[in-house]
N, C-alpha and C positions, 0 to 999 in steps of 0.2 A: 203873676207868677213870682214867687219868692227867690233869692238867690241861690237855696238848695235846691230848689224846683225847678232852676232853669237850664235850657237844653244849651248847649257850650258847642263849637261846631272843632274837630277834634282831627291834626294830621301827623304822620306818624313821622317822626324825626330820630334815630337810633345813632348818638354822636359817632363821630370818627374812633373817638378812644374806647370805646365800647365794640367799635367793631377790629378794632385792630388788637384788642385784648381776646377776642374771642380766634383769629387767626392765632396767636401766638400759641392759646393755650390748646388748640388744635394741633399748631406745628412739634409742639413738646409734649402730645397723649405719649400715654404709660399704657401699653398693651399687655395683655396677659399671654403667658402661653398658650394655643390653642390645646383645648380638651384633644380627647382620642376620637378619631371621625371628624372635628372639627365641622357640625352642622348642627341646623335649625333642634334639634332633638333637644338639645341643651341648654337654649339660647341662641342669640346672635352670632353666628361665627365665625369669627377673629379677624381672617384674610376678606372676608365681605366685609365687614367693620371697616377697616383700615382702606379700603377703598372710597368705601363712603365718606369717610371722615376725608379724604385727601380731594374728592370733591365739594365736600361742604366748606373747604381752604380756600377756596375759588371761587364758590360762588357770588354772584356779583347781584349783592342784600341791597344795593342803593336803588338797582335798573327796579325791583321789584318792588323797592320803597316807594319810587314814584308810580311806578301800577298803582299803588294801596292809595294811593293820594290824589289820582284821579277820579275814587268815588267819595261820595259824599259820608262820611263822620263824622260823629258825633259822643260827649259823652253826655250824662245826666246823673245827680244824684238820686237814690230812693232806698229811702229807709238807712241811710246812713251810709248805703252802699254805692262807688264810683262805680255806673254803667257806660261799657263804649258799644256802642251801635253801628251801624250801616244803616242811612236812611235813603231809598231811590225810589224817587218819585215817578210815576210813569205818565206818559205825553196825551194818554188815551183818557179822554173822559169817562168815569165811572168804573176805573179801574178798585177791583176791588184789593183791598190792605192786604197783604200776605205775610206771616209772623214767623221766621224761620229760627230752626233751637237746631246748634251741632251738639256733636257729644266731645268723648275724651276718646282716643287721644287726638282729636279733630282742634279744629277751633274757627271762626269766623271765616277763614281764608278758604274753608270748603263748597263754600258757593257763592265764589267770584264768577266764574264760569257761566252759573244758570242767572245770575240779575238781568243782562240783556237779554235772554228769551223769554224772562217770566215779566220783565219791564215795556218790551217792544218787541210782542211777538212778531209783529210784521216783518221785522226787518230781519226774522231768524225763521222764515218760511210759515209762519202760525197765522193765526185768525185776531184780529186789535181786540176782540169781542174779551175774548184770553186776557187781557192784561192786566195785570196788577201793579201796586204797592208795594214796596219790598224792606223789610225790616229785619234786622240781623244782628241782636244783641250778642255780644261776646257773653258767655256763664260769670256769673259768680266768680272770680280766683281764676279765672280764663283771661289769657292775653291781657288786654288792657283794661280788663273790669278789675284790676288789681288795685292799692294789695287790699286783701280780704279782712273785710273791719266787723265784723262777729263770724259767731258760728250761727248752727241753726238753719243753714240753707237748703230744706227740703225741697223734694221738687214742688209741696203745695207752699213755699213761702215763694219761689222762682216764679212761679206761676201767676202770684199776685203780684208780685214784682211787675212782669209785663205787661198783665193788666192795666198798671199804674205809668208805663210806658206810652203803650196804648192812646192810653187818654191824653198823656202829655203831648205828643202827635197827633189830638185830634181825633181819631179814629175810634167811633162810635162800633160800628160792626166790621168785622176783620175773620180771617180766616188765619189758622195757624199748620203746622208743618215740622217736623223734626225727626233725627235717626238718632240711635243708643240714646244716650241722659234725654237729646229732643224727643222721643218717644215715651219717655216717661213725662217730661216736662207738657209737652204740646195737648195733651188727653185732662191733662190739670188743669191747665188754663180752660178748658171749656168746661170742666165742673168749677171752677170761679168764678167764673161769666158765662153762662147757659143762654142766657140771653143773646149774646151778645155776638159769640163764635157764630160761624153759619158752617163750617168745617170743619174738621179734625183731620187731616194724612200723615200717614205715620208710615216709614221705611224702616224695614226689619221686623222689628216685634212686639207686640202691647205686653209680653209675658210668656213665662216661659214655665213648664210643668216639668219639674227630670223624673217625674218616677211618677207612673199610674198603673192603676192594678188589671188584674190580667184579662177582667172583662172588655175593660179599656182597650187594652194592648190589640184584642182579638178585633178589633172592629177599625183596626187605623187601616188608611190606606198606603201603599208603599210611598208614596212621596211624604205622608207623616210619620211614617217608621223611621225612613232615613232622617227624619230631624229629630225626633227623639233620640235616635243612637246620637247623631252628635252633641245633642244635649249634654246629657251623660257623660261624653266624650271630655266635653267642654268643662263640665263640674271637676270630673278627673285630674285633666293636663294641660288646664288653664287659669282653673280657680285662684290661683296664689296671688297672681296681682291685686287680686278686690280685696284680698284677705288683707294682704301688706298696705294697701293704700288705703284698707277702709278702717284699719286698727292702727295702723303708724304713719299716718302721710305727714307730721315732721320729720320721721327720720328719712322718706321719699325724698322730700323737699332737703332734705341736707345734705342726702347724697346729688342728686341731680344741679343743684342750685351751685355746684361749686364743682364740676365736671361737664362739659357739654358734651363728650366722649359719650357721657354715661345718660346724660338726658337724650341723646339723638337713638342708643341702644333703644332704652325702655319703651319707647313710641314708634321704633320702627319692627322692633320686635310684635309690634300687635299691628301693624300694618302690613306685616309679612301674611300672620297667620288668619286674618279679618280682607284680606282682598282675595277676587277670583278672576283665574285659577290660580290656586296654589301653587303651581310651579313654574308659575313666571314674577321677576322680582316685582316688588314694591312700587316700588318709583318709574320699573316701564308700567305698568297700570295707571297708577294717580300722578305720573309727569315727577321728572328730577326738582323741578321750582318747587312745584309743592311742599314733598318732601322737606325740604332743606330750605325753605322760609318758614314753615310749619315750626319743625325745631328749632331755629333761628327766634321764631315768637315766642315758646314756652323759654329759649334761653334769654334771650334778652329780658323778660319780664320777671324770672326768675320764679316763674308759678307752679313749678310743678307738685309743691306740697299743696298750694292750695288750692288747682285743680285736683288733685287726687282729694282732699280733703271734702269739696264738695262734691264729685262725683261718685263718690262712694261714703262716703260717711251719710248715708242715708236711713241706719238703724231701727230710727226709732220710726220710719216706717213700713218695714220691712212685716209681711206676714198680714198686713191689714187688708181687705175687701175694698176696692176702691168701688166708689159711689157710679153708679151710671149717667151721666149726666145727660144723656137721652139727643147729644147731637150726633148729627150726622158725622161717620168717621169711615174714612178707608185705610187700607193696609194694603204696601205693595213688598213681595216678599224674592228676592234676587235669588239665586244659587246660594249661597254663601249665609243665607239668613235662616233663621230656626224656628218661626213664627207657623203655629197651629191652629187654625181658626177658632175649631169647637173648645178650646180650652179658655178663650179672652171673650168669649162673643155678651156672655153676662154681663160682663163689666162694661161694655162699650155698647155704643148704638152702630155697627158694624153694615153700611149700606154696599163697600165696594173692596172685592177683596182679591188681590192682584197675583198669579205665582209666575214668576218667569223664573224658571228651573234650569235656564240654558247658558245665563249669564250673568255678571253684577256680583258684588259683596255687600260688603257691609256698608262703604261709604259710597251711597249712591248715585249722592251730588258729582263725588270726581267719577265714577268709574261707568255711570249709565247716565248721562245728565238732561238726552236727550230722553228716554225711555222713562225717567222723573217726574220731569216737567211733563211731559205728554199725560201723563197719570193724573195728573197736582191740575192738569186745565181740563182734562175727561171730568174729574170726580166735583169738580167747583163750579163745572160751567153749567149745571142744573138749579146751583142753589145762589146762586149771581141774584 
């Protein structure tokens, strides 16, 4: 192996004057006046803001540095790009590779939680027969895959990226996993290697239809009306971020990169309105740590342009027919998720298709992690 080629074992060190820069410029945020109503309708707002930010003053990023340091990381170059991973090895012979893809505004740190059940189910009530592999690429311009050394990062160039991962680990047949961007990413990788995937599970949605015609409409069932409405919903009074992040993510990246006021907003604002239920905060669902080492990752890395840059500057494949790649793939779909079967089922080889209408969001590593993995060892432990 070359020394581009080679895997570099990687621990996370955030100096003192970096974190004492980030208190200060917390202790001196510039608040706005609150709007009229001061709520979610508008934004983030203001007296929640300022709560949160007087928490993130506190929080104590070192106790959480050595959590991050007690698993095994790593990075790797490919294709000119610095990869940082998560590599956990499981105790259980014949544990099969499992290839996990977060999305935005997520990052690696969204499935710390599930590595020891999906690595050592025994020891978390499960069956050894369950156990996997566990690998955990940070994206492109995510956390520590920084900084972002071309464009061009489709989810079929990511895709082959892990592929090339993959192999540098060894790992002949593998099964892969992902929610938002990992749901577009993790369906790629098995039309790159067909061979190769024995899986495909995807949390949330393979695709989304906002508008079908009225023969359509006449034949859905009520649990697919209601995700069409918030489709639509969704296109309405939420559409603006991917607009702004997928046409201007330097001017994202310049606001964000030089306010952490304004980077913890932007990511907590889609963690308000992407977790369930809606009217319980953020952070009691996904844990205060998360939260606020989450943003603490996109601030200290300073990647918010170039997470928004790859996670939506996806353009030029936008509108295409994706290929079937004919593996096996489920879908589990939370409360919170908009996912229609009969509208993806062409494009995928669709064998297990999950709706829990009762509970769960978007991110379903932190908010169902147990009801996940259960899913990820049902749908895998046939094609073992």
């Amino acid at each position: 192996m070359n020394e581009s080629a080679s895997i570099r074992p990687f621990r996370v060190d955030i100096s003192d004057g970096t974190l004492a820069d980030l208190r200060r410029r917390l202790q001196h945020a510039r608040f706005p006046e609150p709007l009229p109503g001061d709520d979610w309708s508008t934004g983030v707002p203001v007296a929640y803001l300022r709560e949160l930010v007087s928490q993130w003053e506190t929080f104590d990023w070192g106790s959480y540095e050595q959590r991050l340091n007690e698993i095994p990381q790593f990075t790797t170059e490919i294709d000119g790009q610095v990869i940082h991973f998560v590599h956990v090895r499981s105790a259980v012979d014949g544990a099969v590779p499992l290839l996990l893809t977060h999305g935005w505004p997520g990052s690696y740190l969204e499935f710390l939680d599930v590595i020891g059940p999906l690595t050592d189910p025994a020891a978390h009530g499960g069956d050894p027969v369950d156990a996997f592999d566990v690998v955990i690429p940070s994206l492109p311009g995510f956390g520590f895959s920084t900084p972002l050394s071309s464009g061009g990062w489709t989810t079929r160039r990511i895709a082959e990226t892990w592929v090339t991962l993959m192999d540098r680990l060894g790992y002949d047949r593998f099964a892969t996993q992902g929610g938002d961007i990992g749901a577009g990413v993790a369906p790629e990788v098995a039309r790159v290697a067909p061979d190769r995937v024995i899986g495909v599970h995807v949390n949330g949605t393979l695709g989304f239809v906002p508008e079908v015609d009225d023969e359509t409409a006449a034949s859905l069932t009520d649990l697919e009306r209601d995700r069409l409405r918030r489709i639509g919903e969704f296109m309405q009074d939420e559409f603006g971020y991917i607009a702004l992040q997928g046409t201007r993510p330097g001017l994202v990246g310049a606001m964000l990169a030089d306010s952490p006021v304004a980077q913890l907003a932007w990511i907590v604002d889609k963690f308000r309105a992407w977790t369930h239920p809606l009217d319980v905060a953020a952070e009691d669902i996904v844990g205060h740590d998360f939260l606020l080492a989450n943003a603490s990752l996109y601030w200290f890395t300073a990647s918010a342009g170039s997470a928004a840059y790859v996670g939506y500057a996806q353009n030029e494949q936008w509108g295409e027919t994706p290929a079937n790649s004919g593996v096996p793939t489920a879908v589990i779909c939370f409360a919170h998720d908009i996912g229609i079967r009969r509208f993806v089922e062409d494009d995928h080889a669709i064998v297990r298709w999950t709706d829990v209408e009762d509970r769960g969001g978007h991110f379903a590593a932190l908010e169902e992690p147990e009801t996940l993995v259960s899913d990820i060892r049902e749908f895998l432990r046939g094609l073992r």
